[in-house]
N, C-alpha and C positions, 0 to 999 in steps of 0.2 A: 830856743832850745836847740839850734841846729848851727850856731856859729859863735863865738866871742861877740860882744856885745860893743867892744871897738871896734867890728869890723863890719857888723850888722849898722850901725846908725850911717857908712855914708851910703849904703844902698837904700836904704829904708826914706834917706832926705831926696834920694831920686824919685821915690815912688808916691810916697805920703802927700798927700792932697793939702794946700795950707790951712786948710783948719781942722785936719787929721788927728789923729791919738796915737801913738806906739807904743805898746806894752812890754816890754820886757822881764821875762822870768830869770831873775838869776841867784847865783848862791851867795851876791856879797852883797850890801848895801852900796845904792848908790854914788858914787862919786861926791863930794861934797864940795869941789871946787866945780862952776859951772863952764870951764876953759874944758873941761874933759871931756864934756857931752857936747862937742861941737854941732852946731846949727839947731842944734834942741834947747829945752828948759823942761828943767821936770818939774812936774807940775805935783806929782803925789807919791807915796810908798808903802807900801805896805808888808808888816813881813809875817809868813805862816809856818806853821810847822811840817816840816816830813822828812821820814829818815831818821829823825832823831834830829835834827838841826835847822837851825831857820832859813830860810828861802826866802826871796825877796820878787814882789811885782815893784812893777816900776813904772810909771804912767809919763810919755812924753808928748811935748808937742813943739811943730814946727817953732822956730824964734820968732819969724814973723808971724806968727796967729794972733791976730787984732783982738782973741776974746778968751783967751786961753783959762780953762775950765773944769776946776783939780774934779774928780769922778772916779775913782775907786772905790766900793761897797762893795 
């Protein structure tokens, strides 16, 4: 909620532990081409209402994660 979400994932593959999660809240459905989300894989989505409009989680993980583990509820 504090940057574009192009610009948050290469800080976030600096920090993200490889068997990590990142969450992202945002207002559009994920990318649907996986070139987009460089060094990620989205693993889940989910979209909620507020505002009057739908909002979107977004569940990622490293590309290297050996067990990668879709978890949104």
């Amino acid at each position: 909620a504090f940057m574009p979400w192009p610009t948050l994932l290469p800080l976030a593959a600096e920090l993200l532990a490889p068997s990590g999660r990142l969450i992202i809240l945002a207002n559009e459905k994920p990318p649907e081409k996986p070139r987009e989300l460089p060094g990620f894989r989205l693993l889940d989505t989910r979209a909620y209402p507020s505002g009057g409009r739908e909002r979107y989680f977004w569940l990622l993980s490293p590309e290297g994660d050996p067990a990668p583990v879709s978890a949104l509820r």
